[in-house]
ChimeraX commands (.cxc) that place a marker at each C-alpha (Angstrom):
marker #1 position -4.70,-5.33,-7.15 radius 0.5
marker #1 position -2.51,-3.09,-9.47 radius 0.5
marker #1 position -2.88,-0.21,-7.34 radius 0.5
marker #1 position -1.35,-2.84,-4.77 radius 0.5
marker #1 position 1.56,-3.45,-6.72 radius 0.5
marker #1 position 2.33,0.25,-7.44 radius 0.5
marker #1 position 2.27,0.88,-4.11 radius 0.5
marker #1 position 4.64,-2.19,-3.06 radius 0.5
marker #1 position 6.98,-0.83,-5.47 radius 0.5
marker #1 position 6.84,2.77,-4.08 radius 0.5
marker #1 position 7.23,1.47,-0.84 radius 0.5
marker #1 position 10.32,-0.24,-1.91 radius 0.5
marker #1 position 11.25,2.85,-3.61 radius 0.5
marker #1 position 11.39,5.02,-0.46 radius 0.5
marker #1 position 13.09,2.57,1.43 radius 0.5
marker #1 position 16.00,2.45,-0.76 radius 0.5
marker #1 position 15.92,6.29,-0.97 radius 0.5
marker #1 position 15.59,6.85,2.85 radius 0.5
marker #1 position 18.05,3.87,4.21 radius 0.5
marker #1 position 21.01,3.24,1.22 radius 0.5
marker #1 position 20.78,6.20,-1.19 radius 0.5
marker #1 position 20.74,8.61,1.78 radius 0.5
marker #1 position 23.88,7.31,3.16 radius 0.5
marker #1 position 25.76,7.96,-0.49 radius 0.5
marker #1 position 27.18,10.43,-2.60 radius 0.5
marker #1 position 24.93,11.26,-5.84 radius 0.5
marker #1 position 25.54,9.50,-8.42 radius 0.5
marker #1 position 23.08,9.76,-10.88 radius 0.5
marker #1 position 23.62,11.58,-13.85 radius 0.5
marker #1 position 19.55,12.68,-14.31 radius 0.5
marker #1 position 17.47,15.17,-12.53 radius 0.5
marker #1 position 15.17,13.79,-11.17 radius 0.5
marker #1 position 17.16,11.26,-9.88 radius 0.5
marker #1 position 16.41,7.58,-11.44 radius 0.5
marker #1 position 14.99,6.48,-7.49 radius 0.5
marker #1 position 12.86,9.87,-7.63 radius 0.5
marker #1 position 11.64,8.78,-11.99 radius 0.5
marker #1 position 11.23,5.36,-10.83 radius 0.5
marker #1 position 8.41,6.29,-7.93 radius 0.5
marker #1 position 7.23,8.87,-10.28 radius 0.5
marker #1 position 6.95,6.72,-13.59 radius 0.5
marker #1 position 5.10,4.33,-11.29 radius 0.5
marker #1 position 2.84,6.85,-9.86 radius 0.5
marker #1 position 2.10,7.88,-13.72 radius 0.5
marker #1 position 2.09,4.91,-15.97 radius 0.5
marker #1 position 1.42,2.13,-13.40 radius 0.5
marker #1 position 3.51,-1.18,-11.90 radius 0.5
marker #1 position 4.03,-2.64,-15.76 radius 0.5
marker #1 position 4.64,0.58,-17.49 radius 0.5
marker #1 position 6.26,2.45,-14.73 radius 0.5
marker #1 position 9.08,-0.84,-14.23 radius 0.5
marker #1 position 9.51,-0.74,-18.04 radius 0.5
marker #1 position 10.36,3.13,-18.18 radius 0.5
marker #1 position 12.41,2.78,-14.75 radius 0.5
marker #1 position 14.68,0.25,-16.15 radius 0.5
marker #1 position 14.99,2.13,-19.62 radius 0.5
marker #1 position 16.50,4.67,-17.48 radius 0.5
marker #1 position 18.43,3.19,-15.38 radius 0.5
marker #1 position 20.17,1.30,-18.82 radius 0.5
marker #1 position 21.50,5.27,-19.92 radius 0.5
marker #1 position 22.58,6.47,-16.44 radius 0.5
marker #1 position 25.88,5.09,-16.67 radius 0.5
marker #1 position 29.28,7.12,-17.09 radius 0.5
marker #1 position 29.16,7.65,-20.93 radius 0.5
marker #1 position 25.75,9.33,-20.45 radius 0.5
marker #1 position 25.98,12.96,-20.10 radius 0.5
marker #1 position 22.64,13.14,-18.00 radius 0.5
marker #1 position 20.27,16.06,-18.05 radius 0.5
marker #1 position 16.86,16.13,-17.43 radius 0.5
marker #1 position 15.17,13.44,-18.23 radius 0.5
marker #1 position 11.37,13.98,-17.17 radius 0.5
marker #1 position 8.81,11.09,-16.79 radius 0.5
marker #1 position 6.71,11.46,-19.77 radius 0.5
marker #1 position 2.74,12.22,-19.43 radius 0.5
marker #1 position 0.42,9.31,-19.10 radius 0.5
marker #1 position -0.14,7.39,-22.71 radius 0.5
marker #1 position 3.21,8.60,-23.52 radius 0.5
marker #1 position 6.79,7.31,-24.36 radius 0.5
marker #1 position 10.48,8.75,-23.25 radius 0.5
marker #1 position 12.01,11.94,-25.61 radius 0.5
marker #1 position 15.47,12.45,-25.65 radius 0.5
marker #1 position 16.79,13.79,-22.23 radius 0.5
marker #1 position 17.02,17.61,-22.02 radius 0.5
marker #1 position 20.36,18.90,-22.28 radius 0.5
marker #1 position 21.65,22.26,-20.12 radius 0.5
marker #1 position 21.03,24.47,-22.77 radius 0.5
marker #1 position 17.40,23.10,-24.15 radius 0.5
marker #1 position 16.58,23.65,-20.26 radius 0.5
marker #1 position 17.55,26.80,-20.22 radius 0.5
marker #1 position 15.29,27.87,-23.23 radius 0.5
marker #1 position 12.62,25.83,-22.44 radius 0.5
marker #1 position 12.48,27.81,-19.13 radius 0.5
marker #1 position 13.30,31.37,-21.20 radius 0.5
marker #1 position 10.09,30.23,-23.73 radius 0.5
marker #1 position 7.95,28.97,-20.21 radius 0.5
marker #1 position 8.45,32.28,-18.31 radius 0.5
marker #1 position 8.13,34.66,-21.33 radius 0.5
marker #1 position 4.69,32.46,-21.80 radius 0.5
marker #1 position 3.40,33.09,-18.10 radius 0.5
marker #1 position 4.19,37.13,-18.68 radius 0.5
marker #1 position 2.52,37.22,-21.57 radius 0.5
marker #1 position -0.75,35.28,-19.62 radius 0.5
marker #1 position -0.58,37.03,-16.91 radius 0.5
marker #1 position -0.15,40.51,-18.67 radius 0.5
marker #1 position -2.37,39.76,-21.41 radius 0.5
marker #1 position -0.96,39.56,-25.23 radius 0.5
marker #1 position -2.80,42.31,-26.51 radius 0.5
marker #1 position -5.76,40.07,-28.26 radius 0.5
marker #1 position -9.14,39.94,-27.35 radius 0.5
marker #1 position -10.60,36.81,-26.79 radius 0.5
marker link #1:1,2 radius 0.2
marker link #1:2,3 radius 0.2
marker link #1:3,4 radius 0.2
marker link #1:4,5 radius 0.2
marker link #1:5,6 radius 0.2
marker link #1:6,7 radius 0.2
marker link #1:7,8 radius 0.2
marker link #1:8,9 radius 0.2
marker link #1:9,10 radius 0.2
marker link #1:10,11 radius 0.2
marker link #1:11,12 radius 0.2
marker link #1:12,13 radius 0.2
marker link #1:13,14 radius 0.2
marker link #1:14,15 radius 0.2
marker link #1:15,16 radius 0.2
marker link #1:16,17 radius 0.2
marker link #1:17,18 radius 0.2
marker link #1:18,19 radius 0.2
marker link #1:19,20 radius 0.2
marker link #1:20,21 radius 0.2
marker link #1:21,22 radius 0.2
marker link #1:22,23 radius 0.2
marker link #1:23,24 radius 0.2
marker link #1:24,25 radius 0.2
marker link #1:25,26 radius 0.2
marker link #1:26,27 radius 0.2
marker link #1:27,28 radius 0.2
marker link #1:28,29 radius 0.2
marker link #1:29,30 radius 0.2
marker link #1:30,31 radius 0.2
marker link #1:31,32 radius 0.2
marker link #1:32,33 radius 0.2
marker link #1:33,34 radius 0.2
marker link #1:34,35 radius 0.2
marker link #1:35,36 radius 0.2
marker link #1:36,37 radius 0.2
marker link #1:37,38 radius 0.2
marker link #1:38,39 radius 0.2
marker link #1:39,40 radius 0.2
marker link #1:40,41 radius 0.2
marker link #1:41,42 radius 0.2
marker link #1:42,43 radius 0.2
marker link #1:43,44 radius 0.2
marker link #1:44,45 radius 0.2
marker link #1:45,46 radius 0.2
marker link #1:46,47 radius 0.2
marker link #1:47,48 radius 0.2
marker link #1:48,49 radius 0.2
marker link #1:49,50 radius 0.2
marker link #1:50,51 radius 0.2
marker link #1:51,52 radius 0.2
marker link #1:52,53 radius 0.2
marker link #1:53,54 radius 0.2
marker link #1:54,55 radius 0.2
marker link #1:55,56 radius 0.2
marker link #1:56,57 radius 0.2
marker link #1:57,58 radius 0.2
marker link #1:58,59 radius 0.2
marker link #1:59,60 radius 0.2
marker link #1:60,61 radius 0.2
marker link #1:61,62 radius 0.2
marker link #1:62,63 radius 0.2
marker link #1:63,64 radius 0.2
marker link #1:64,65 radius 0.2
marker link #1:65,66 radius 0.2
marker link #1:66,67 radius 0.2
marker link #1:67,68 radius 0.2
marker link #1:68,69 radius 0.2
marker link #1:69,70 radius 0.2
marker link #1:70,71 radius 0.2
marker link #1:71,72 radius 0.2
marker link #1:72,73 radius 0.2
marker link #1:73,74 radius 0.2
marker link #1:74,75 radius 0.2
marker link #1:75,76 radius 0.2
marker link #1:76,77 radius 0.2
marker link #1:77,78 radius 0.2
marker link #1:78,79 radius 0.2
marker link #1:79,80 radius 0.2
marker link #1:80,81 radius 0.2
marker link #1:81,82 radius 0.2
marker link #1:82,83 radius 0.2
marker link #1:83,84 radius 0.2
marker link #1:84,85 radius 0.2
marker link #1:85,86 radius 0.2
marker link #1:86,87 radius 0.2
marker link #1:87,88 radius 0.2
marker link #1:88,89 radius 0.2
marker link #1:89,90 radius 0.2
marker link #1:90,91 radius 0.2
marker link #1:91,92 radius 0.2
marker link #1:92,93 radius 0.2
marker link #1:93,94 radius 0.2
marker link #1:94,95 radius 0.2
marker link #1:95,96 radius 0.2
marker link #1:96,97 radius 0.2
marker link #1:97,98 radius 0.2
marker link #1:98,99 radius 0.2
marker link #1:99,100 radius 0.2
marker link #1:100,101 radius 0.2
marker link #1:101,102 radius 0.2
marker link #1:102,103 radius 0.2
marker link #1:103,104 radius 0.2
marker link #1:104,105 radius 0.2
marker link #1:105,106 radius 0.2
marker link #1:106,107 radius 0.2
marker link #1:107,108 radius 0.2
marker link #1:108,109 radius 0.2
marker link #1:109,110 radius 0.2
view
């Protein structure tokens, strides 16, 4: 029955994405958008979990929010602070620098 709900929800979800939110000018400040975390964090956490986290965001997307990326935590997890352009940016420095140094090798045997 859960499952049911969750997908109820999503359904809901990609209605509103495909018939109102199409139609308008972005306005969230949050990648991914709150409609995208809200069918995500459902996906993840489940109907209960999923709603709570949804509305959580949709409290801080507001116009005194500066946004940024705002990722739907892993399962068994809670919200961190939203990334911020320049946290991205070295996250995504450290994350590439780690796949070179995979797929090069780091110079240690194993």
């Amino acid at each position: 029955m859960a499952k049911g709900v969750s997908r109820a929800l999503q359904a809901g979800i990609r209605w509103y994405q495909r018939s109102i939110s199409a139609g308008q000018p972005r306005r969230c400040r949050y990648q991914p958008t709150c409609s995208a975390y809200t069918f995500e964090s459902i996906e993840v956490h489940g109907a209960i979990k999923g709603t709570l986290l949804s509305i959580w965001r949709l409290l801080r997307c507001n116009q005194w929010s500066k946004g940024g990326v705002d990722w739907v935590p892993e399962k068994g997890k809670w919200p961190t602070k939203p990334l911020g352009y320049k946290e991205l940016i070295a996250l995504r420095e450290q994350q590439e620098h780690d796949h070179q140094a995979d797929s090069h090798g780091d110079g240690h045997d194993a």
